[in-house]
C-alpha positions as CSV (number, residue, x, y, z in Angstrom):
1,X,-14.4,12.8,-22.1
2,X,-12.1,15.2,-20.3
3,X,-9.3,14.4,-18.4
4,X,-9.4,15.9,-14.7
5,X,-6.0,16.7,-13.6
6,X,-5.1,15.1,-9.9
7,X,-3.2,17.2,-7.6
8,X,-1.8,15.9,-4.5
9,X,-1.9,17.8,-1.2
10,X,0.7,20.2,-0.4
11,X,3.4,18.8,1.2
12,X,3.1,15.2,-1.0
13,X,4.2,13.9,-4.6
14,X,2.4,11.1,-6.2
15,X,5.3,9.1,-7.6
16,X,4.9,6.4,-10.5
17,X,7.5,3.9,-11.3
18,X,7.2,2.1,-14.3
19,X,10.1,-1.0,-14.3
20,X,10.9,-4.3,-16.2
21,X,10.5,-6.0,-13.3
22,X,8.7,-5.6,-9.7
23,X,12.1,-6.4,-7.8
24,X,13.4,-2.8,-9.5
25,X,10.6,-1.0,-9.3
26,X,11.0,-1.9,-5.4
27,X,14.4,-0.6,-5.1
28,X,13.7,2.6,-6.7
29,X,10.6,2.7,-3.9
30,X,13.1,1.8,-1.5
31,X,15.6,4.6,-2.2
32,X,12.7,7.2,-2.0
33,X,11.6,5.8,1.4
34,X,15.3,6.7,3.0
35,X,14.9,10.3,2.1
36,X,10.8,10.6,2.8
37,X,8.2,9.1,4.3
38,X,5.8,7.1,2.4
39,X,2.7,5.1,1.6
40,X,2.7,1.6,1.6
41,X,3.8,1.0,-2.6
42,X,1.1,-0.1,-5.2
43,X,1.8,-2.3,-7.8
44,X,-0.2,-2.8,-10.5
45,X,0.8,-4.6,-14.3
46,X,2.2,-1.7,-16.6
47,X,-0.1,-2.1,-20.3
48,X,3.0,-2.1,-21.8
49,X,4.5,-5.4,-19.6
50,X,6.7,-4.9,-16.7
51,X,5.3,-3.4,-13.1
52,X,3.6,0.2,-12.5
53,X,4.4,0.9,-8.9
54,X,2.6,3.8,-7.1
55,X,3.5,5.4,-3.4
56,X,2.7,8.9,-1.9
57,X,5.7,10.8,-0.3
58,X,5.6,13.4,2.1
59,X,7.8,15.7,1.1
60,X,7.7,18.0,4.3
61,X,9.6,14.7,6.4
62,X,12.7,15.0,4.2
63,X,16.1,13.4,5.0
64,X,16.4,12.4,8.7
65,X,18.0,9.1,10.4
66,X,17.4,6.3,8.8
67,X,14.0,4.5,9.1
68,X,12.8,1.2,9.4
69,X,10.7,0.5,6.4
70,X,7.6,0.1,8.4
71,X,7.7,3.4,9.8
72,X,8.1,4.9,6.4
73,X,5.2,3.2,4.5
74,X,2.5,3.9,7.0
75,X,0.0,5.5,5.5
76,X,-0.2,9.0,5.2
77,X,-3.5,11.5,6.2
78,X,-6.2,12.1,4.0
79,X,-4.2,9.9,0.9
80,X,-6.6,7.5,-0.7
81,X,-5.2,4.2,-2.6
82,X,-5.4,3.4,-6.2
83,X,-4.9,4.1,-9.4
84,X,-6.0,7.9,-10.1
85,X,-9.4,8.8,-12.3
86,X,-6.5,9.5,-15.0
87,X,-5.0,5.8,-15.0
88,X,-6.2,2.6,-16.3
């Protein structure tokens, strides 16, 4: 079976975080969020133990004021949720 390569619309980056532990994967999500917006994060169990966290950023709303977290994980237009076609 072949693999069918995702790729996100201009202007986003799918980002995976795979961490030990959900609480880190978080703060890695977190730091992104301050520089771009963002989906609302996805975790899911990583095979290999530990937390796989997925979120969408939009890289064309780079570095402004700060922004309440809810503002930044709205979701984004035309971004679906889930793991990709690629993922387990």
């Amino acid at each position: 079976m072949a693999r069918t390569e995702y790729r996100p619309a201009t202007g986003r980056a799918e980002v995976r975080i795979v961490a030990a532990s959900l609480e880190a994967a978080r703060a890695v999500a977190e730091v992104l969020r301050h520089f771009f917006g963002a989906t609302e994060q996805r975790s899911y169990p990583a095979p290999e133990g530990g937390t796989r966290l997925h979120l969408t950023v939009d890289t064309d709303a780079v570095a402004g004021p700060e922004r309440p977290w809810l503002s930044t994980s709205r979701p984004l237009r035309g971004v679906g949720t889930g793991a990709h076609a690629d993922e387990v």
